[in-house]
C-alpha positions in Angstrom: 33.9 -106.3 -4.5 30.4 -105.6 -3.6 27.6 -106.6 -6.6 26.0 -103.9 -8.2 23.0 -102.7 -6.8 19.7 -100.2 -7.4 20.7 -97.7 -5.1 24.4 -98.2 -5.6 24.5 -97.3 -9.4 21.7 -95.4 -10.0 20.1 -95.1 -13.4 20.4 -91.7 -15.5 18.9 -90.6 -19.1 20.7 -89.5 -21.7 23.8 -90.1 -23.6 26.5 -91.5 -22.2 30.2 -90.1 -21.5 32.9 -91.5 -20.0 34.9 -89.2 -17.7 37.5 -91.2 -17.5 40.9 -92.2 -19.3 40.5 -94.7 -21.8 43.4 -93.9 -24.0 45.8 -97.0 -24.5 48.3 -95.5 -27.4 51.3 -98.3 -27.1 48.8 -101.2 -26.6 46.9 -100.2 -29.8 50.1 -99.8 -31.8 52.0 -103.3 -31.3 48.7 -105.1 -30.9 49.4 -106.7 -34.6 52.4 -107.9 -33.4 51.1 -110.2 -30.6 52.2 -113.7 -30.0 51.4 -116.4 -27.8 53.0 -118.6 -24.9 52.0 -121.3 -23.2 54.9 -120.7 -20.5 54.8 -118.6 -18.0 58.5 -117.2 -18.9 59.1 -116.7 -22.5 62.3 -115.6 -24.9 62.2 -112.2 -25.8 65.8 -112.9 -27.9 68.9 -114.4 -27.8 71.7 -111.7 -28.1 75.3 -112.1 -28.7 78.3 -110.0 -30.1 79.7 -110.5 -33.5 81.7 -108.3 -35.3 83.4 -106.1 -33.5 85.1 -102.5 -33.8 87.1 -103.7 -36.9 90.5 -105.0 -37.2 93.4 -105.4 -40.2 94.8 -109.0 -39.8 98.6 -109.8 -40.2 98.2 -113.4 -41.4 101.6 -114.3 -43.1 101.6 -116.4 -46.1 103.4 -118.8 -43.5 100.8 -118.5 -41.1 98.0 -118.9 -43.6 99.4 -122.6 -44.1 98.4 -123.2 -40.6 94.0 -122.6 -39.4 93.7 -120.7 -36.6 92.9 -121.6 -32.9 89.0 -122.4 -33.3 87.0 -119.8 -30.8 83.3 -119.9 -29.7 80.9 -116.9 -29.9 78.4 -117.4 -26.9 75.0 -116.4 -27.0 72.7 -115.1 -23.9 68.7 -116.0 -23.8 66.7 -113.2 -22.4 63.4 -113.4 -21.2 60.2 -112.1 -19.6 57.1 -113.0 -17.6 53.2 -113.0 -18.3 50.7 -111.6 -15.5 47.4 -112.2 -14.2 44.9 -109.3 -14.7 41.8 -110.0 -13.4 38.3 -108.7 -12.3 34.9 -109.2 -11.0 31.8 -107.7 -11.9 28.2 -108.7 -10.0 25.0 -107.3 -10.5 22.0 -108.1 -8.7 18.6 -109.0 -9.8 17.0 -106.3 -8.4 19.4 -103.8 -10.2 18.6 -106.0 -13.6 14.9 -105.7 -13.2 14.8 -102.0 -12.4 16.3 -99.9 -15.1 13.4 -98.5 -16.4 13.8 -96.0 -12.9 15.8 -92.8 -13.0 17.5 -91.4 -11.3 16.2 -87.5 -10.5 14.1 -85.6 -13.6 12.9 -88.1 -15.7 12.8 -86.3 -19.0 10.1 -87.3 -22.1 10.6 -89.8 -24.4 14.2 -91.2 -22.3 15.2 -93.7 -21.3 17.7 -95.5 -18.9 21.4 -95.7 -20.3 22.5 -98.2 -20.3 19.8 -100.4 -21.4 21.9 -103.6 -19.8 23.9 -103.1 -16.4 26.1 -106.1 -16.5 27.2 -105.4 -20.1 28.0 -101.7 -19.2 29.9 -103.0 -16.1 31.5 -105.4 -18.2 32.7 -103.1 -20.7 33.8 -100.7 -17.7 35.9 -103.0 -16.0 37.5 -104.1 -19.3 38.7 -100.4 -20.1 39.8 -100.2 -16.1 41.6 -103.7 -17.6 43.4 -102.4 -20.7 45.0 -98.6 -19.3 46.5 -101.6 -16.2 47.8 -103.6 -19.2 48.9 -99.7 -21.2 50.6 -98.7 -17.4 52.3 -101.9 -17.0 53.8 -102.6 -20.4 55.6 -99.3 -19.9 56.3 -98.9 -15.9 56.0 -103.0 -14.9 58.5 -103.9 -12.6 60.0 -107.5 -12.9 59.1 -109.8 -10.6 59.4 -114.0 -11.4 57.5 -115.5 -8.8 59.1 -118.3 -6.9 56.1 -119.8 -5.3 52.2 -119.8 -5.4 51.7 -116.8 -2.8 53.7 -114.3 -5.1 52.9 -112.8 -8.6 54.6 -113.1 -11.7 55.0 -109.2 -13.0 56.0 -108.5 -16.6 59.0 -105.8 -17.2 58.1 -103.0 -18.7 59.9 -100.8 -21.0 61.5 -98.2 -18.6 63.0 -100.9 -16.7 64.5 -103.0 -19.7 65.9 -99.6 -21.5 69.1 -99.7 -19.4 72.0 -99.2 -22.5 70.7 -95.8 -24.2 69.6 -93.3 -21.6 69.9 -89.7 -21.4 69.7 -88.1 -18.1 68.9 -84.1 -18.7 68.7 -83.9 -14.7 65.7 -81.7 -14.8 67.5 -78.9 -16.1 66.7 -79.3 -19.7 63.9 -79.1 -21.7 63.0 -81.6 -24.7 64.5 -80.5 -27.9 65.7 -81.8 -31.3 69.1 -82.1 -30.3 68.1 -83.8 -27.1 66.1 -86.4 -29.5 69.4 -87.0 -32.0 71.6 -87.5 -29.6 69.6 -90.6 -28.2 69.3 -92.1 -31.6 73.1 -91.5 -31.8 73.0 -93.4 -28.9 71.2 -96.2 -30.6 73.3 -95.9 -33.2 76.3 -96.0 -31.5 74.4 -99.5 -30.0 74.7 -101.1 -33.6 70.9 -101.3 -33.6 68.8 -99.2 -36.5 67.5 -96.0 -36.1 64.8 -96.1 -38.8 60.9 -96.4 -37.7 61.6 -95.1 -34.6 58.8 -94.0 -32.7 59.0 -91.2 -29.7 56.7 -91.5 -26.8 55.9 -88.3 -25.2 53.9 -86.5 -22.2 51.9 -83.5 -23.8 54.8 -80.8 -21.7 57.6 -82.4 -23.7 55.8 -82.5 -26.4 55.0 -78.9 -26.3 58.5 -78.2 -25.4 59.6 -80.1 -28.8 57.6 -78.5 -30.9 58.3 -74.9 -29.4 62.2 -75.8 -30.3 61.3 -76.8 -33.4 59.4 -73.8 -34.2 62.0 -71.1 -32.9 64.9 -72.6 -34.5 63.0 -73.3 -38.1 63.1 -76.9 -37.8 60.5 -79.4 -39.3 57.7 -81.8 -37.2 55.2 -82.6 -40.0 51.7 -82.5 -38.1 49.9 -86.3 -38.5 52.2 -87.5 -41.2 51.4 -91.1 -40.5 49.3 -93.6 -38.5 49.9 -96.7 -37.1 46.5 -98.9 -35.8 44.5 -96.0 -35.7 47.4 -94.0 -33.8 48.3 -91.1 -35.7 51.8 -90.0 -35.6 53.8 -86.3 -36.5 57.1 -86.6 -38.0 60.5 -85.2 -37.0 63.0 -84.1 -39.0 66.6 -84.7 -37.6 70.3 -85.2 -39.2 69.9 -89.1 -38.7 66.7 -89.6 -40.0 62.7 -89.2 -39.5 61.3 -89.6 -36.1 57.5 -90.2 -35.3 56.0 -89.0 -32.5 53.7 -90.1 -30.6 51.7 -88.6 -26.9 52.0 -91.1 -24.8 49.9 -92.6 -21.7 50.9 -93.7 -18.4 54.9 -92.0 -18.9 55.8 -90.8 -15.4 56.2 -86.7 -15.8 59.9 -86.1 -17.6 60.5 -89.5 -19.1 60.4 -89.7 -23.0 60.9 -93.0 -24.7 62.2 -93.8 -28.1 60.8 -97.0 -29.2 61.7 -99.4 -32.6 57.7 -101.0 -32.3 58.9 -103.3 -34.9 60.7 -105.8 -32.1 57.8 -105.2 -29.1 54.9 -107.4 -28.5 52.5 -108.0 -26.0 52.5 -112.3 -25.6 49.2 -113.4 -24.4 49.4 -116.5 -22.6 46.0 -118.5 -22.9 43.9 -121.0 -20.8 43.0 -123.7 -22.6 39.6 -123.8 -23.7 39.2 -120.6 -23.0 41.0 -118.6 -24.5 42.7 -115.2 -23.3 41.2 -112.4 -21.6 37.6 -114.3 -21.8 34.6 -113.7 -19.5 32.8 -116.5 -17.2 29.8 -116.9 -14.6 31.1 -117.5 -12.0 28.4 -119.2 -9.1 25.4 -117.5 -7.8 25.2 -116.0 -4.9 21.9 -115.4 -3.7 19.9 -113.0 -5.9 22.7 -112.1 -8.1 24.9 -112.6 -10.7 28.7 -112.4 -10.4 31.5 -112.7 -13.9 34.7 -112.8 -14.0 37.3 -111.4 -16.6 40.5 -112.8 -16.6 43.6 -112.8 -18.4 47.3 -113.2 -18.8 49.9 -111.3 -20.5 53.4 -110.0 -21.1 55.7 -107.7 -23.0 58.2 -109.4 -25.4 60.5 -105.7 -25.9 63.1 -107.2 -27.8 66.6 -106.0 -27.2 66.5 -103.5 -25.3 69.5 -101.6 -26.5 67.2 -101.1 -29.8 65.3 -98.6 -27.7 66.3 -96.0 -25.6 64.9 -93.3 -23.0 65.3 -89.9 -21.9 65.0 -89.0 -18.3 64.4 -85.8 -15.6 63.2 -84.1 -18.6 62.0 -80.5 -16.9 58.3 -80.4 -16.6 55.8 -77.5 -17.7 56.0 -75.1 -20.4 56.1 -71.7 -20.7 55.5 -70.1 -24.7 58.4 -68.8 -26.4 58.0 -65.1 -27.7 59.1 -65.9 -31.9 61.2 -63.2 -33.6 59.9 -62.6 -36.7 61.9 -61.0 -39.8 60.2 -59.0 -42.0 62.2 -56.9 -44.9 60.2 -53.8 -46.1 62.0 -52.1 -49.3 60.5 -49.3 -51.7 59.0 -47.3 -49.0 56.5 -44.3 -50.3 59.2 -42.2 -48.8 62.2 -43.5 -50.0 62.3 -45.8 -53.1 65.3 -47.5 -53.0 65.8 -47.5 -49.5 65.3 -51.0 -47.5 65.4 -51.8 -43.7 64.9 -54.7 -42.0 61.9 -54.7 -38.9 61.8 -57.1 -36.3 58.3 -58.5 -34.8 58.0 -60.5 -31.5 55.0 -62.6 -31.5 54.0 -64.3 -28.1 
């Protein structure tokens, strides 16, 4: 990557906005829960089955005098990977030593913004660094690398949710039935349905809230907030659902998420630390950082989650019928009729 230099980030006045997304909903919600490796694979559980369906022995008081064959209940380890996510930033002297010049009108009593070009490029490349880590912690695709030349890459949640999925095969729209039917699912997975969180794209989550509206159901508006996330509630026969809009979902995928078992697990250099910044050597007249970092997502078992998939996209309003009973009319006192009101 090329340093940067006067004339290839020219200096501007006035406040600064950032045109860009910098929204990173999931990371900011489990980033209490982070742990640490100092592996490049780590557990994400041991899972095994114990239990059952339910069964009524028929142990005879002649049988009882006699133990039973002993019998082993196995356990499986599951695991994940941490990645690299790394980045360069360079500025040069020149570019350093000239921010007092703007770029077209200069306008009274402004100046340059920002003040310092590395630390603005710094913190640029940082956000570029946490919506990567927000994409792959939901869409990363396995990958354990089996020599130097190829990269570990962390699973993310759509490819671990393989027990509870709901196919609507793009001829559905999200609804609240949709939604309790996948915590059934869950359910049905022996795994609890309470805290659940539902990550959404803004269509589906226009689409929810338009079935919830026609067919008088309840989504309490920013009922909660987790780590500065703030949450709506939804009201369904097997209990309360947050909701959350998500980032980085491909277009008709909704997840349903328990955040209490999901972690990101940072995976530190010693000395260092995780996700640190260091000079790297000059070249010439410039100076050159890097950031680097390594981490992974710990998502637990995965049949505690679920997803909903080919979920139709768009949205179009829904006209609501409206009731409206109008009795002691000036005309007729005792009479009463019922008038119906479309509203789009």
């Amino acid at each position: 990557m090329p340093d940067t230099m006067s004339f290839g980030a020219l200096d501007y006045s006035g406040k600064l906005f950032n045109k860009g997304n910098t929204r990173c909903p999931l990371s900011s919600m489990i980033g209490g829960n982070a742990k640490v490796s100092d592996t490049v694979e780590f557990p994400t559980g041991q899972e095994y089955e114990g239990g059952g369906t339910g069964s009524q022995p028929a142990i005879t008081e002649n049988g009882s005098l006699t133990a039973p064959e002993a019998t082993s209940v196995t356990r499986t380890q599951k695991t994940n990977v941490t990645q690299i996510f790394h980045e360069t930033v360079g500025v040069s002297y020149a570019k350093e030593s000239n921010m007092g010049t703007l770029s077209g009108l200069n306008v009274a009593n402004q100046q340059a913004n920002p003040i310092n070009e590395l630390d603005f490029q710094v913190a640029a490349k940082m956000q570029k660094i946490n919506r990567d880590i927000e994409y792959t912690l939901i869409n990363g695709v396995y990958q354990k690398a089996t020599s130097d030349d190829q990269a570990n890459k962390t699973r993310g949640l759509i490819e671990a949710i393989t027990t509870n999925v709901l196919d609507l095969k793009k001829k559905k729209s999200l609804t609240v039935f949709e939604v309790t039917r996948l915590m059934g699912m869950i359910y049905d997975s022996h795994a609890p349905v309470s805290n659940l969180v539902l990550m959404v794209d803004i269509d589906s989550l226009y689409q929810l809230n338009a079935d919830a509206a026609t067919n008088g159901l309840t989504i309490v508006p920013e009922s909660r907030e987790v780590c500065g996330i703030s949450l709506s509630t939804l009201v369904t026969p097997l209990g309360d659902v947050n909701i959350c809009l998500g980032e980085c979902l491909p277009a008709g995928t909704a997840l349903l998420l328990n955040l209490g078992v999901i972690a990101p697990v940072f995976q530190p250099v010693p000395d260092k630390g995780n996700f640190f910044l260091e000079k790297l050597y000059k070249a010439g007249g410039s100076k050159r950082y890097q950031l680097f970092g390594q981490i992974g997502l710990d998502h637990g078992p995965e049949w505690y989650h679920g997803k909903i998939v080919n979920i139709t996209t768009g949205f179009t309003a829904p006209n609501y019928a409206e009731k409206i009973v109008i009795s002691n009319s000036s005309t007729s006192p005792v009479f009463t009729f019922e008038q119906t009101t479309t509203k789009g």
